[in-house]
N, C-alpha and C positions, 0 to 999 in steps of 0.2 A: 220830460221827453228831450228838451234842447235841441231840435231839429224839426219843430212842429211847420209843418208845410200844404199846400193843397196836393203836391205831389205822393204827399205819405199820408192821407188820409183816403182811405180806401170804401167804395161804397158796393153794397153787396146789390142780389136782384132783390130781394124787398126792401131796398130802398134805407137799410140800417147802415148807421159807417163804423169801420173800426182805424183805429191807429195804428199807423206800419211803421216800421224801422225803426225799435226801440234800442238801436246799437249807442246812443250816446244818453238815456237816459241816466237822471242820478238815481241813487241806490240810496233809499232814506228805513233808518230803525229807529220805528217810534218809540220802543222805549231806554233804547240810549241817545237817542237824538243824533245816533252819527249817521252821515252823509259821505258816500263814495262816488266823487266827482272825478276823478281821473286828476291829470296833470293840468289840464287847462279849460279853464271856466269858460274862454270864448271858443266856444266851436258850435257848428252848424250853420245854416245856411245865412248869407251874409242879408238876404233882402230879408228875410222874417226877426233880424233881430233886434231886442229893446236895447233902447240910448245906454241902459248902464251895461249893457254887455260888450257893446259896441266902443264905450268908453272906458270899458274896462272897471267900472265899478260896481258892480254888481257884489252882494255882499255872497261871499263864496263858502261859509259857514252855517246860512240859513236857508231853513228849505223852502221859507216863503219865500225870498226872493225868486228862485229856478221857478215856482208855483204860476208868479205875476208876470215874468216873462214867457212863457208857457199862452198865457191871457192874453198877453201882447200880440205873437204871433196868431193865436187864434181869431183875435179881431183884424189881424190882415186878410186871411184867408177868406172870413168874412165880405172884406170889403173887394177883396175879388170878386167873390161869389156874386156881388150886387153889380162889381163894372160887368159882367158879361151880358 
């Protein structure tokens, strides 16, 4: 996704959520293993994102990385969810 947020996650009336604005996700084929990342690995929003993205080292050729950052940002959301 690369832009996982409390703002883009959307919750319906029964209470299901779905994921919104998938404009910056990566584009993964599992059976050539390629990955269609655009031009720059750091984008989306600056509070939801992980130290290697932010530092720029995130490894830009595997999908788990984009995967664990994804994780990252969902356990902010998270921990919003609980400051309220």
């Amino acid at each position: 996704h690369r832009d996982l947020k409390s703002r883009n996650i959307l919750v319906k009336s029964n209470r299901q959520c779905c994921i919104a604005d998938l404009g910056l996700a990566v584009m993964h084929s599992q059976g050539s293993d390629y990955l269609d990342i655009g031009n720059n690995p750091r984008v989306g929003t600056k509070r939801y994102m992980a130290p290697e993205v932010l530092s720029e080292q995130i490894r830009t050729d595997c999908f788990e990385s984009y995967k664990k950052t994804d994780i990252w940002a969902y356990g902010l959301v998270l921990w919003e969810i609980t400051r309220r």
